[in-house]
Steps between C-alpha positions, in 0.01 A plus 500: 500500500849458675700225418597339836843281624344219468276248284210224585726197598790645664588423856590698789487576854369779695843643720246619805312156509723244459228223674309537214733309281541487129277675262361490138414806322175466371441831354732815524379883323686754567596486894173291641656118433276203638722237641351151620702457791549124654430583836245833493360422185380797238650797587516859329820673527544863388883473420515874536462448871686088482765430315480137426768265507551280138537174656646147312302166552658221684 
């Protein structure tokens, strides 16, 4: 397995849908990351196709 970017409880923002708001990595192998975004809920991103944005809580 592929070591992704990022780790279960890092936040960040997808750059194409900023509406969906800030989101929690849940899980992340290799590209496919599952983010719990506030407004669109669980999503899976394949960072090969999104680069996510590491984001900083308020």
């Amino acid at each position: 397995m592929d070591r992704s970017d990022f780790a279960p409880g890092d936040y960040v923002r997808h750059p194409r849908q900023p509406d969906w708001g800030l989101g929690q990595v849940q899980s992340a192998i290799g590209n496919r990351v599952t983010v719990m975004f506030e407004h669109a809920g669980k999503v899976l991103v394949d960072t090969a196709v999104v680069a996510l944005e590491p984001a900083e809580v308020d």
